[in-house]
Residue, then its C-alpha position, 0 to 999 in steps of 0.5 A: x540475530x538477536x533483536x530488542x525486545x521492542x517487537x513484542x512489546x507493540x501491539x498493532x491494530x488495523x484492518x484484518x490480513x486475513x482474506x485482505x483486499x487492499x494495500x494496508x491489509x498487505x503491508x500487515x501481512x508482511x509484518x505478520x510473516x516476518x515479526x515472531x509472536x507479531x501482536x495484532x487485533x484487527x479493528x475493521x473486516x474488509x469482507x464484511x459490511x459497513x452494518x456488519x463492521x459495527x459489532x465487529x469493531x465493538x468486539x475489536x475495541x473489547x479485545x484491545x480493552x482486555x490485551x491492554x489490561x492484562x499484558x503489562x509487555x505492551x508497551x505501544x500501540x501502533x495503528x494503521x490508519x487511513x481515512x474517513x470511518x478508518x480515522x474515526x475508528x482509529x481515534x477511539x483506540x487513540x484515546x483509550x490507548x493514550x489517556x487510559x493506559x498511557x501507552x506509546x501511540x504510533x499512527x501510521x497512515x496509509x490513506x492515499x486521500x487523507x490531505x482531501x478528507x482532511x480539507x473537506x471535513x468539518x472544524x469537528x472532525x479536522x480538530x479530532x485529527x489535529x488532536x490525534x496528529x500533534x499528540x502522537x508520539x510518533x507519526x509514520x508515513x509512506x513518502x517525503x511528500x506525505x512527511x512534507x503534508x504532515x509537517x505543513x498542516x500540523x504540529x506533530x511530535x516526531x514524523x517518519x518515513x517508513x517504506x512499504x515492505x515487499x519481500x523479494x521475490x526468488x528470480x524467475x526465468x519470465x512466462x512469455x505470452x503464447x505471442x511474443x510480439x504482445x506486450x503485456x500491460x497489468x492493471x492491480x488496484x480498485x475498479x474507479x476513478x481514483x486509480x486511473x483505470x477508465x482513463x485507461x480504457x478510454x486510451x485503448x479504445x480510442x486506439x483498439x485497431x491499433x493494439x489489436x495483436x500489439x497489447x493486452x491488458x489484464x485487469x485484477x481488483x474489486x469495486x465498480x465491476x460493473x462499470x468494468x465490464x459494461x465499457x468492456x462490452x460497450x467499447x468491444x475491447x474483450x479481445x484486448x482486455x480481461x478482467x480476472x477479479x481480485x487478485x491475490x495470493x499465488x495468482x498475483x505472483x503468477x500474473x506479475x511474473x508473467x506481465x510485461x509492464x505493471x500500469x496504474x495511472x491513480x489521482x490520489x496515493x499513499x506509496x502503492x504496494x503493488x508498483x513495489x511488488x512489481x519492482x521486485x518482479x523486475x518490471x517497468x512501471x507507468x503511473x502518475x506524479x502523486x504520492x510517493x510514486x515519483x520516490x520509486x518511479x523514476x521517469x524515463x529510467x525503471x518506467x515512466x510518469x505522467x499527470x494523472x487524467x492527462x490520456x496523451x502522456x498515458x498513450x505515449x508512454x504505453x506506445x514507448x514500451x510496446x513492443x520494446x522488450x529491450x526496453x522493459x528489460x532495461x527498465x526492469x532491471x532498473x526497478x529491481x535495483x531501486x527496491x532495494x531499500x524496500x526490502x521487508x529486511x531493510x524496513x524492519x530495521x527502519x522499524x526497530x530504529x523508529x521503537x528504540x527511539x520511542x522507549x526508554x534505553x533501559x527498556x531497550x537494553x532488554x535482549x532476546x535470546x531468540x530471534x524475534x524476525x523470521 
């Protein structure tokens, strides 16, 4: 298909893809397997220390310097942020990119925390994010809820909701554990308390004689490990839990497909990619009313929601999807037809949509002769 030239007229800038770990950093990397000649400079290395992070974002801030000098194409910047240093570092390309070469600025915010670090910082910093807000000329969040914050709180030019993109997946027939009487729980998200998972564990131990040969829960991610591992020893419940490190690549593919139910009780979200990811494996989903969660999850019809820190609600949806496979396989089915409009396909779309809104129409006018999405 031809596309507007507007793809490669974009610079985009947030944490690197590479090596990722985080659902900004996955979202990139779809945008990055899908957009030819995709213009990207990371502003932040997630493998690296906050001290490393400082000459890093030192060489970053030089390279979008040169990129903006020397090509004229680049006709909008658009940032995916998130918060506290994120913000910060996100503002400096603000103003560089806004007042210095007057380009189009597009701040796309992912931060599942932004309305906390928003209403606790200082009168400073909220006006340094007030100014970065209402003078963007395009403001992209993940759910209506998010749009809905936005809107209260600030004055923006334009706010737009733009899905997460998940490419979707070939079928599979599904691996079953050894024992199919096990339903298999699957945890995708940063070790603490932000993503719910200890009140999790607290759920499991509470009932381990119980789920003993009935549930296993494997755990993927980064962060207090530790922590994981010494209430794993302390509670006994190694037999029911395993916790297989941060999780990417063929591995995450490889434990979604073989999972019964994807489970993430957050405090605090975005849009997760990794319910969507599990919505395009078909699965069922437990997790909490926050965020854009209850825009994909739907309670009672591809999985259930809960309150976040509410232990009752969490064991009795878990107890509802043990050992009912026709039950996740109902639901699954259901999960699959509701990422539909997530698919990488249908955002980018949106996202054309959303450039041709911010450039000129003589600009947009411009077609390539080769296809500019893979």
């Amino acid at each position: 298909m031809s596309l507007p030239i507007s793809f490669k007229n974009v610079l985009h800038v947030g944490p690197n893809y590479i090596r990722h770990k985080g659902g900004m950093g996955a979202v990139i990397e779809t945008y990055k397997n899908n957009i030819k000649d995709f213009e990207f400079i990371p502003s932040y290395e997630g493998n690296y220390g906050s001290i490393a992070n400082i000459p890093f974002f030192f060489l970053s801030f030089l390279k979008i310097f040169f990129k903006l000098s020397t090509n004229w194409k680049i006709k909008a910047v658009h940032v995916h942020g998130a918060s506290f240093g994120s913000f910060y570092r996100k503002y400096i390309i603000f103003l560089l990119s806004k007042y210095i070469y007057n380009k189009k600025f597009v701040y796309h915010l992912h931060a599942a925390e932004f309305h906390t670090f928003y209403q606790e910082t200082n009168t400073f910093a909220k006006r340094l994010i007030q100014h970065l807000i209402n003078d963007a000329d395009c403001v992209i969040v993940l759910s209506e809820s998010w749009a809905n914050f936005i809107n209260n709180e600030f004055s923006p030019k334009k706010v737009v909701v733009l899905h997460n993109p998940v490419e979707i997946p070939l079928r599979k027939q599904k691996t079953r554990n050894a024992d199919f009487a096990i339903t298999s729980f699957l945890f995708l998200g940063r070790i603490g308390d932000r993503k719910g998972i200890f009140d999790l564990l607290d759920v499991i131990s509470k009932n381990r004689d119980h789920y003993q040969g009935k549930l296993s829960l494997t755990i993927g991610g980064d962060g207090e490990i530790e922590r994981l591992k010494s209430y794993l020893n302390d509670h006994q419940l190694n037999q029911i839990c395993k916790y297989v490190g941060w999780v990417d690549g063929n591995l995450k593919k490889d434990l979604l497909q073989a999972c019964d139910v994807l489970i993430l009780p957050s405090y605090n979200e975005g849009l997760p990619i990794a319910i969507l990811e599990a919505m395009s494996y078909g699965k069922p989903i437990v997790s909490t009313n926050v965020g854009g969660i209850p825009e994909v999850v739907k309670d009672g019809v591809n999985g259930y929601i809960i309150a976040p820190g509410d232990k009752d609600a969490l064991e009795a949806s878990m107890a509802k999807l043990l050992d009912n496979k026709s039950l996740q396989e109902l639901m699954g089915r259901q999960s699959l037809k509701l990422i539909d409009s997530y698919d990488i396909n249908t955002v980018m779309k949106r996202l054309e949509d959303i450039y041709k809104d911010l450039f000129p129409t003589t600009f947009l006018m411009q077609l390539e002769t080769t296809t500019d999405i893979i």
